[in-house]
C-alpha positions as CSV (number, residue, x, y, z in Angstrom):
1,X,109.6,114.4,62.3
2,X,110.0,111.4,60.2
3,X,111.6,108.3,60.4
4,X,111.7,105.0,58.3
5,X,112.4,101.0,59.5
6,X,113.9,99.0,56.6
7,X,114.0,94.9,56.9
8,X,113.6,91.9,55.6
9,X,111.9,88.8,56.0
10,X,115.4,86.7,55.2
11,X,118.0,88.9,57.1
12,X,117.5,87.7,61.1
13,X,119.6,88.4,63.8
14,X,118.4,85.4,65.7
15,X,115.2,83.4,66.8
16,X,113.8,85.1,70.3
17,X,114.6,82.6,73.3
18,X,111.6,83.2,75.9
19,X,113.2,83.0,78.8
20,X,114.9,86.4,77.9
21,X,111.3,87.5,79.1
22,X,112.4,85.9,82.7
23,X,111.9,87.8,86.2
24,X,114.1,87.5,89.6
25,X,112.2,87.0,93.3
26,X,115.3,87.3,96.1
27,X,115.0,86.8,99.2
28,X,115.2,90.6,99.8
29,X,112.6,93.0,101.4
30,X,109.0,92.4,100.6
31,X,109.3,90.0,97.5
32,X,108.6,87.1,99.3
33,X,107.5,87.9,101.9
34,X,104.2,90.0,101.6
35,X,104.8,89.7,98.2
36,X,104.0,86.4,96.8
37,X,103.7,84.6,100.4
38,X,101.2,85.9,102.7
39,X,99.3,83.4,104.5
40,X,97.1,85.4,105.8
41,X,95.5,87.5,102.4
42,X,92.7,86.9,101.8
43,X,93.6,85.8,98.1
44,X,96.0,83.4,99.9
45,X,96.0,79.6,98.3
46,X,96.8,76.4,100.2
47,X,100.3,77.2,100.1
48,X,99.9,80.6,101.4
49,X,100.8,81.9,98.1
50,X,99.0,85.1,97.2
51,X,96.0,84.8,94.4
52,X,96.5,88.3,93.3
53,X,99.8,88.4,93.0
54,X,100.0,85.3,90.8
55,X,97.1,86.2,88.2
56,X,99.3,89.4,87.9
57,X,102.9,87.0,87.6
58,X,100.9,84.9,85.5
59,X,99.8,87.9,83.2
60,X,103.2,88.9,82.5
61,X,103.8,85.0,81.8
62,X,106.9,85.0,82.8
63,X,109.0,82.0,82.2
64,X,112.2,81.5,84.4
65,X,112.6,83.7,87.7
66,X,116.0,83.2,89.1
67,X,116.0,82.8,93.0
68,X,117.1,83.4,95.9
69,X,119.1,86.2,95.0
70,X,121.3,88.2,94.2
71,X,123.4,89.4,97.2
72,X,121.3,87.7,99.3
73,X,122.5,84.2,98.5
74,X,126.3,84.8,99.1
75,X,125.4,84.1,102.2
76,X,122.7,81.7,102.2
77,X,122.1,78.4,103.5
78,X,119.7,76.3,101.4
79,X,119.1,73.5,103.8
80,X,117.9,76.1,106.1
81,X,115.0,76.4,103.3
82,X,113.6,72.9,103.4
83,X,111.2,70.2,105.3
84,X,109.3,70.9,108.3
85,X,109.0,74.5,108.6
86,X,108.4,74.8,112.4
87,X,112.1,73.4,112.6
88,X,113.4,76.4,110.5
89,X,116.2,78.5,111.7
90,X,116.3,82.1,111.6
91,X,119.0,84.1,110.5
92,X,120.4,87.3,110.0
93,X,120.5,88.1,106.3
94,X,124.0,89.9,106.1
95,X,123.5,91.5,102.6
96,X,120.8,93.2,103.3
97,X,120.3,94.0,107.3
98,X,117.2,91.9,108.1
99,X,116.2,88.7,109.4
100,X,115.0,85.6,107.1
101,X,112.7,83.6,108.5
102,X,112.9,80.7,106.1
103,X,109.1,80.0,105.6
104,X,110.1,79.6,101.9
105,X,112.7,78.2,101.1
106,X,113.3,76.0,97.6
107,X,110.9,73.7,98.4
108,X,108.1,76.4,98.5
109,X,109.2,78.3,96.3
110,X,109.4,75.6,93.0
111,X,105.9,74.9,93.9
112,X,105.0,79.0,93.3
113,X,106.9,78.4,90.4
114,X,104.8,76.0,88.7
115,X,101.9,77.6,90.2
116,X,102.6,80.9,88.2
117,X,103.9,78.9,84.7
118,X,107.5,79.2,85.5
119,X,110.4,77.4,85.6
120,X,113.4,78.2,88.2
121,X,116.8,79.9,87.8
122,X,118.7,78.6,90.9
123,X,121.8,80.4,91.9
124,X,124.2,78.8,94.4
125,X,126.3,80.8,97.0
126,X,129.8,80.4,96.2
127,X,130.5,83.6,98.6
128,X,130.5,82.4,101.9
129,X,130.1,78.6,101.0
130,X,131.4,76.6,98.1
131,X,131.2,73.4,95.7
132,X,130.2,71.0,98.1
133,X,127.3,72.7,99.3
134,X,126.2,73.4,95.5
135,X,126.6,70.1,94.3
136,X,124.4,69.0,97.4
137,X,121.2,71.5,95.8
138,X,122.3,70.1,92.8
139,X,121.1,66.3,94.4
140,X,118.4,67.6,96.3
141,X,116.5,69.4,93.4
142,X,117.1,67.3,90.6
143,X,118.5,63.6,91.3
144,X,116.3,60.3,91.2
145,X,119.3,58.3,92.9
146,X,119.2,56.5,96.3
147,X,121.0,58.6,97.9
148,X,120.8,61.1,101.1
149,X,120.2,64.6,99.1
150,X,117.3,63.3,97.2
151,X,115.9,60.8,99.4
152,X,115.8,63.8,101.9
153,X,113.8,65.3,99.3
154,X,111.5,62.5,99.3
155,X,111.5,62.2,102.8
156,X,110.5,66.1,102.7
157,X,107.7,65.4,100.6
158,X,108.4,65.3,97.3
159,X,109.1,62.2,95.3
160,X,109.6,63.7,91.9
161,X,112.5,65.7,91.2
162,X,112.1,69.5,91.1
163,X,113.7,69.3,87.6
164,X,115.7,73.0,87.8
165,X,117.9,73.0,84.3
166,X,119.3,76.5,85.1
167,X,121.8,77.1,87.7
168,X,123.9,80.6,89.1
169,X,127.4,79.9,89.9
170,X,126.9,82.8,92.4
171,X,126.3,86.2,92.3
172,X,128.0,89.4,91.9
173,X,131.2,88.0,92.6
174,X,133.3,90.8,91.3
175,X,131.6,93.0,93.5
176,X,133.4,94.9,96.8
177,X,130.2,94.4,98.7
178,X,129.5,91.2,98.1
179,X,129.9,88.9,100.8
180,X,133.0,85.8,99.5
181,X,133.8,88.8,97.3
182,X,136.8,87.3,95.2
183,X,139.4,88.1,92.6
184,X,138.9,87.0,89.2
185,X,141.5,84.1,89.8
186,X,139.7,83.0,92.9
187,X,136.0,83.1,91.6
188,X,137.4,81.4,87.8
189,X,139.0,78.3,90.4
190,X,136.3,77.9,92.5
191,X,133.7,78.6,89.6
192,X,135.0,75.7,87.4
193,X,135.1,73.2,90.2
194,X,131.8,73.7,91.2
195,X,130.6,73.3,87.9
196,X,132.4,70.4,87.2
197,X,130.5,68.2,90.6
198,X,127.4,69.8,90.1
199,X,127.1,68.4,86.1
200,X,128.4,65.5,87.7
201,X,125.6,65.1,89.8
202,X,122.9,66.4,86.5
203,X,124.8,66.3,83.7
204,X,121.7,67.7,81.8
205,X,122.0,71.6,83.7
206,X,122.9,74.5,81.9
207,X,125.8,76.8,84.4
208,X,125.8,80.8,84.0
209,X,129.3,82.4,84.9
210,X,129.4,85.8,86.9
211,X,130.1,88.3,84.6
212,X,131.3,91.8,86.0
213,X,128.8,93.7,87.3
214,X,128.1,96.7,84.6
215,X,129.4,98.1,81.6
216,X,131.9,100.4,83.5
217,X,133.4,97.1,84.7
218,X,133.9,94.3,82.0
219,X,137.7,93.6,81.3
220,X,139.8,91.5,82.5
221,X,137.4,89.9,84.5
222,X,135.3,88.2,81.4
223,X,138.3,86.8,80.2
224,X,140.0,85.4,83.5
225,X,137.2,83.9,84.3
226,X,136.4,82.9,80.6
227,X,139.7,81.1,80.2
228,X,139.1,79.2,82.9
229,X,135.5,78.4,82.8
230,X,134.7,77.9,79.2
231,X,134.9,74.4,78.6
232,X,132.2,73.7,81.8
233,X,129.8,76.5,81.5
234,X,127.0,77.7,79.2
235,X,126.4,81.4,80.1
236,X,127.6,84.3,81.3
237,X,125.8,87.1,83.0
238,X,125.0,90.6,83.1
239,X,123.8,93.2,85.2
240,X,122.2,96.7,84.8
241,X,120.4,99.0,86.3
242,X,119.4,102.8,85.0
243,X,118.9,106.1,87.0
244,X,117.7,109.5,86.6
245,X,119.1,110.9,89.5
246,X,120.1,114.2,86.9
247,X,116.6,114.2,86.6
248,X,117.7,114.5,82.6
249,X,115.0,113.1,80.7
250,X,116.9,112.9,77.6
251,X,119.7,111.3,78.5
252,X,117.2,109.1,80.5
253,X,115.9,107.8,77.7
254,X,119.3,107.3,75.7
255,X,120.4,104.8,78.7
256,X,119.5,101.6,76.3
257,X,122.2,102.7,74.2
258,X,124.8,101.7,77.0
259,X,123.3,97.9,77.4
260,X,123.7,97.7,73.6
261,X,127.6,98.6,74.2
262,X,127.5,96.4,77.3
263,X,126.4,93.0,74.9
264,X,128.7,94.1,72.5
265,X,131.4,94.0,75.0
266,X,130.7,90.9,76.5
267,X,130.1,89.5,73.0
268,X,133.6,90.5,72.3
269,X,135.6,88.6,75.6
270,X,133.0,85.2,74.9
271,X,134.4,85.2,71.3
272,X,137.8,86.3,72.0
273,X,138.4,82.9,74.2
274,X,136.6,81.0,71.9
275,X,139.0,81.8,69.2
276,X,141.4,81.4,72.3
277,X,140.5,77.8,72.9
278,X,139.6,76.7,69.4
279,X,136.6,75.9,71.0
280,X,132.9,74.5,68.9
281,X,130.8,75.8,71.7
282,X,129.5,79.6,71.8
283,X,128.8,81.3,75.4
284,X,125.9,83.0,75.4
285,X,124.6,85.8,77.4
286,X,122.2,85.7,80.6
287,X,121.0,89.0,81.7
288,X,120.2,88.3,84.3
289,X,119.7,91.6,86.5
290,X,117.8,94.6,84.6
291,X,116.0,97.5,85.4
292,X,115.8,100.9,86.3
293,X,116.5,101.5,89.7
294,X,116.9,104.4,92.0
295,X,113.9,106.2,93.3
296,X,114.0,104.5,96.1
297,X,117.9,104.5,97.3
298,X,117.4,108.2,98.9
299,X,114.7,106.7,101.3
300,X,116.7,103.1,102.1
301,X,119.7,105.4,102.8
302,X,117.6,107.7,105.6
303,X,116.2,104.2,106.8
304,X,119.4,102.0,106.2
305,X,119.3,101.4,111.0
306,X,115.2,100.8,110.8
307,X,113.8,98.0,111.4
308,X,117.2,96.0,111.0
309,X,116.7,92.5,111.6
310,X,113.2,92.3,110.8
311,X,111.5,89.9,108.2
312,X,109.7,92.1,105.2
313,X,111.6,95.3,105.5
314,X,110.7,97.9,103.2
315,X,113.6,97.9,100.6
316,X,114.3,99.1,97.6
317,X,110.2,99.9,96.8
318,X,111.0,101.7,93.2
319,X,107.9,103.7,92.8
320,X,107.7,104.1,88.6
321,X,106.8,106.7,86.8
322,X,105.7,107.2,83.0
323,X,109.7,107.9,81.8
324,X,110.7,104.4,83.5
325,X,108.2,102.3,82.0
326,X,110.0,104.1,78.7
327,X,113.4,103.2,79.4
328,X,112.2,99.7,80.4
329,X,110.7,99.5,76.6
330,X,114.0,100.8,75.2
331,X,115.8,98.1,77.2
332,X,113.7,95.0,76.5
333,X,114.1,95.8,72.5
334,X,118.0,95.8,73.0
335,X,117.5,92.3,74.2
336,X,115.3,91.3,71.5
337,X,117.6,93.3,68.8
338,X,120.5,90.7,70.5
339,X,118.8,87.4,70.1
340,X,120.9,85.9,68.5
341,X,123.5,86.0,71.8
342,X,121.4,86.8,74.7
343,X,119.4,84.0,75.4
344,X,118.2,84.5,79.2
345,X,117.6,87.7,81.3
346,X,115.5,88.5,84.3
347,X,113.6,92.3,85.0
348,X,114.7,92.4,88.6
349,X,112.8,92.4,90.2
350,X,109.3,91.0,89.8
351,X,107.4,91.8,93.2
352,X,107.7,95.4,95.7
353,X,111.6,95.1,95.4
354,X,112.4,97.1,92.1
355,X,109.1,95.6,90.4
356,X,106.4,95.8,88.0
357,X,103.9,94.7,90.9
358,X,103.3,96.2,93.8
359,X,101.0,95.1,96.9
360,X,100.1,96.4,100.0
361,X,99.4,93.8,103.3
362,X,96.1,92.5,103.5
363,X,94.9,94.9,100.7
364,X,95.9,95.5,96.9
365,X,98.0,94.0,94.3
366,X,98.6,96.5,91.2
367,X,100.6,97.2,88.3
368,X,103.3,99.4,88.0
369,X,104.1,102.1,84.8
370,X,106.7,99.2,83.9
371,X,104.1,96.6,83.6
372,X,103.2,97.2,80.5
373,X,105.9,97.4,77.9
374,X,106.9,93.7,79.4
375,X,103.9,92.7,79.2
376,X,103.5,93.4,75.7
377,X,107.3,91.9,75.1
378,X,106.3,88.5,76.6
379,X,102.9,88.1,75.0
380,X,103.7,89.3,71.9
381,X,107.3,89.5,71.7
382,X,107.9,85.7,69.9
383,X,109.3,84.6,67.0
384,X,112.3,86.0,65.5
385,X,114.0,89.5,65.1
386,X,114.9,90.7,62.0
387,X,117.4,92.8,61.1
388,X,116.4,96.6,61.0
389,X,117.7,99.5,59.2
390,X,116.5,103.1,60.8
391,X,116.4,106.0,59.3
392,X,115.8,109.0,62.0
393,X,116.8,112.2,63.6
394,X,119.0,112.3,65.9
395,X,119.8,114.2,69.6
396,X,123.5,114.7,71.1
397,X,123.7,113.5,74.8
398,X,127.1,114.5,76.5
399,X,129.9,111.6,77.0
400,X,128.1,109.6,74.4
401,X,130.6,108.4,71.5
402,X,127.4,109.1,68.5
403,X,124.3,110.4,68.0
404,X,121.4,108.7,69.9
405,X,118.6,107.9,67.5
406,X,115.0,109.2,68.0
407,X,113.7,106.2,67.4
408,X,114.0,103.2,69.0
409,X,112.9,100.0,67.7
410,X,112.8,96.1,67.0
411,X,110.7,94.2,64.6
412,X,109.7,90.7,65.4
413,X,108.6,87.9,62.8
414,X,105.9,85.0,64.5
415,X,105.8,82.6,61.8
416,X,103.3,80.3,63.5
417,X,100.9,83.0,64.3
418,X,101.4,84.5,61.1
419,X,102.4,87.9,62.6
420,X,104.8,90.9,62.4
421,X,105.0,92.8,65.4
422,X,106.8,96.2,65.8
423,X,107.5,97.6,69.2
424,X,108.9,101.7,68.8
425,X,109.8,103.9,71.2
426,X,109.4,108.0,69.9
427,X,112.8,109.6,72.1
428,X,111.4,113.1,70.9
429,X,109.9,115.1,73.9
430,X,108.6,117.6,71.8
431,X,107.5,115.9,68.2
432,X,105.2,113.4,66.8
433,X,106.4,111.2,64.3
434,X,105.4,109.9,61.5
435,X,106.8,106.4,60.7
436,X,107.6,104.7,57.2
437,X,107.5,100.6,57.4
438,X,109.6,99.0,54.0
439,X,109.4,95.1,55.4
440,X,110.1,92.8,52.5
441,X,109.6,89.3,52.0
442,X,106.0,89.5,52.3
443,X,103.1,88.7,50.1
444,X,100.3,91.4,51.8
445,X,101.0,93.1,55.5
446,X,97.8,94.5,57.4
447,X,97.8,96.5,60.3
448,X,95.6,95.7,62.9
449,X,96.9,96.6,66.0
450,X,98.3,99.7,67.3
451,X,98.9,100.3,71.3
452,X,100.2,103.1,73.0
453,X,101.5,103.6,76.2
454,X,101.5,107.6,76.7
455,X,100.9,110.4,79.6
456,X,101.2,113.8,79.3
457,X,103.1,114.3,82.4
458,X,106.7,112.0,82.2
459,X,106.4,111.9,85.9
460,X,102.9,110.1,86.7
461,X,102.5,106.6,88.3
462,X,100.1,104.7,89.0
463,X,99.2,103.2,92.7
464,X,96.5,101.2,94.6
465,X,93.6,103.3,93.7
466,X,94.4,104.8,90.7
467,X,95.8,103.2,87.3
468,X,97.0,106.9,85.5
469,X,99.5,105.0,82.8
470,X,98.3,102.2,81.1
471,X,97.7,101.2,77.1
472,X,95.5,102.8,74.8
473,X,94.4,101.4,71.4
474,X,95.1,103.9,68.9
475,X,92.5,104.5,65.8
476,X,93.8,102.7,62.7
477,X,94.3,105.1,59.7
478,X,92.3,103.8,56.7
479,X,95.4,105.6,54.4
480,X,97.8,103.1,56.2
481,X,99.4,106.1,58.1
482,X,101.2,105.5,61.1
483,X,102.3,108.3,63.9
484,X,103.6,107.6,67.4
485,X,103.1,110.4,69.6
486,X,106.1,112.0,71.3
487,X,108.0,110.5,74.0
488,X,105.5,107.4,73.4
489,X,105.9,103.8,73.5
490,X,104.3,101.8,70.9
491,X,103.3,97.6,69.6
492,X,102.2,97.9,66.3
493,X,100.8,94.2,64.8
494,X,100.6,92.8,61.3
495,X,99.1,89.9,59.8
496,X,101.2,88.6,57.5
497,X,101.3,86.1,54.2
């Protein structure tokens, strides 16, 4: 099979933000809790932060992580989070059938942040709670006034502001089983009040809408909300997760196509009330929520009465296989092929919970199949996208409007390094394919670094003791040739003039 990428160095769909490379840690299962906070590892820091964990987090270099959830914060207090943790309450964790005992709260959990290069995403519950109680987070994390919020702060321990510039108005609020669940009318009130006294109290935050929660779902919401929102927020969010429940590898690997239709979608509503409101300001996308996700939902349903209301439950513990870690690739170039409109997004999750890193008490840390095609993204992945042209064979998948592509890619221009990186996914399960590259713009183009992330068998993982997907350097041809192997994922690097 072959297939061709056509660009240029002048035609750019938008400069890469990097916090689209962002992660998610709720307050759900083990992703705190024996995930990045277990005081007694033996990796553990002074904080009781785990050592392994973070080299891993830091690997990935992530740079926002939105926190504390997802459905867990509809019903979350966030003063039950801070000062002297022996006073802590606990509480029943409504959203997800456990008990939180509120050993980290904010105030630890800004202080991982910084530890592991990050920044915060901070989402406010605006299910079971409301304005007041989010412009009150608002003073606590971020004011320098004399006043009680942040001199509680101080009086906590910390003098400086936490400086958080990125702020949830809640989560999932279109959602049936989330708690404060709301119409579109309801959320679009109470949405633009809050943001109006919580950029009172730091006029300098940036505000993310809740979007509707999946392609299937956008309509009327985006634009209720929209119209009443626009003028005080700055984003609006999305959420996806894929499955293979058909255990239909092709189609599997097509899912990306839907999160393309998904921004376009979106895209559409922001623009529409734009035009609307004769408005100068664009809202941008946050992505808050992606991933594949459902390996483990057969196993939480059996288990769905044990252990409830305990801390750490085992919950949603994804374990990855080869095919994921290829649908992950497919999705993370969609985000990059939308630069120019999706400026934030989050892999949800980052650690146990639906993650690229999983640990075991007292023992291991490891990566996960998924791992790696982020990994690349973020390290790699900076600069700007240009716009592509493919040429390539294409497969029918049924319910899909057109053809899906074999090949899936985005090119990536880093200036200031002086390099063009190509990441490709080959779709095909059955053929190689040999790739044609006619980038223009450029004075001389070397290759000198081709990765691969392959196996065999779609099915194989990796766990504590043995790592059975991970990248392989592939030979350089000295003709300038360039194959990806079928159903691969691949980074190819140029240097550039």
């Amino acid at each position: 099979m072959k297939s061709k990428i056509t660009a240029n160095k002048r035609f750019i769909i938008g400069d890469i933000d990097r916090r689209i490379y962002g992660s998610f840690i709720e307050q759900l299962g083990r992703a705190v809790y024996e995930g990045i906070y277990e005081p007694d590892h033996p990796t553990a820091d002074d904080q009781g932060f785990r050592g392994d964990v973070l080299e891993l987090v830091r690997k990935l270099n992530v740079p926002i992580v939105r926190y504390p959830g997802g459905n867990f914060v509809s019903g979350y207090n966030w003063e039950d989070g801070i000062g002297d943790r022996s006073k802590r309450p606990k509480r029943m964790d409504l959203a997800w059938g456990a008990v939180d005992s509120n050993q980290v709260g904010i105030d630890e959990f800004q202080e991982w942040a910084k530890r592991a290069g990050s920044e915060v995403m901070m989402a406010v519950n605006l299910g079971t709670r409301g304005m007041d109680e989010a412009r009150n987070c608002v003073e606590y994390c971020n004011s320098k006034a004399d006043s009680y919020y942040a001199n509680l702060r101080r009086a906590n321990g910390f003098d400086e502001p936490f400086g958080i510039k990125v702020w949830c108005l809640g989560n999932e609020m279109d959602g049936p089983w989330q708690l404060g669940h709301k119409t579109a009318e309801e959320y679009a009130r109470l949405a633009a009040e809050a943001a109006k006294v919580m950029k009172r109290a730091d006029n300098t935050i940036q505000l993310v809408a809740c979007g509707s929660t999946g392609y299937g779902r956008i309509g009327d919401w985006e634009y209720k909300v929209l119209d009443e929102t626009y003028p005080f927020v700055d984003y609006v969010s999305l959420h996806t997760y894929f499955d293979n429940k058909e255990n239909n590898t092709p189609k599997f690997l097509a899912r990306s196509e839907e999160m393309h239709e998904y921004i376009n979608g979106v895209v559409a509503y922001c623009d529409a009330l734009k035009a609307k409101k004769k408005a100068k300001k664009t809202i941008n996308l946050s992505y808050d929520e992606w991933n594949v996700w459902f390996h483990s939902q057969q196993q939480d349903a059996l288990n769905k009465d044990r252990d409830r209301w305990t801390e750490a439950r085992h919950q949603l513990e994804d374990v990855y296989n080869f095919e994921d870690a290829l649908v992950v690739g497919c999705m993370l170039m969609t985000l990059q092929n939308h630069s120019d409109r999706v400026k934030m997004a989050c892999l949800a999750q980052l650690v146990n919970v639906i993650a690229p890193i999983m640990t075991e008490k007292g023992g291991k840390a490891w990566a996960q199949t998924i791992f790696y095609p982020f990994f690349y993204g973020s390290n790699y992945g900076n600069g700007a996208t240009l716009r592509t042209m493919i040429e390539t064979d294409t497969y029918d998948v049924a319910g899909y409007r057109r053809e899906v592509p074999y090949l899936v890619s985005s090119v990536i221009y880093n200036a200031e390094a002086g390099e063009l990186v190509v990441y490709a996914v080959n779709r095909s399960l059955d053929e190689d394919m040999e790739l044609e590259l006619d980038i223009e713009g450029f004075a001389s183009r070397k290759l000198f670094e081709h990765l691969e992330l392959y196996h065999d068998d779609l099915k194989a993982i990796n766990d504590k003791d043995v790592e059975r997907v991970a990248p392989a350097k592939v030979e350089i041809n000295a003709d300038g040739s360039i194959v990806l192997k079928k159903h691969s994922w691949n980074m190819l690097r140029f240097k550039v003039d």
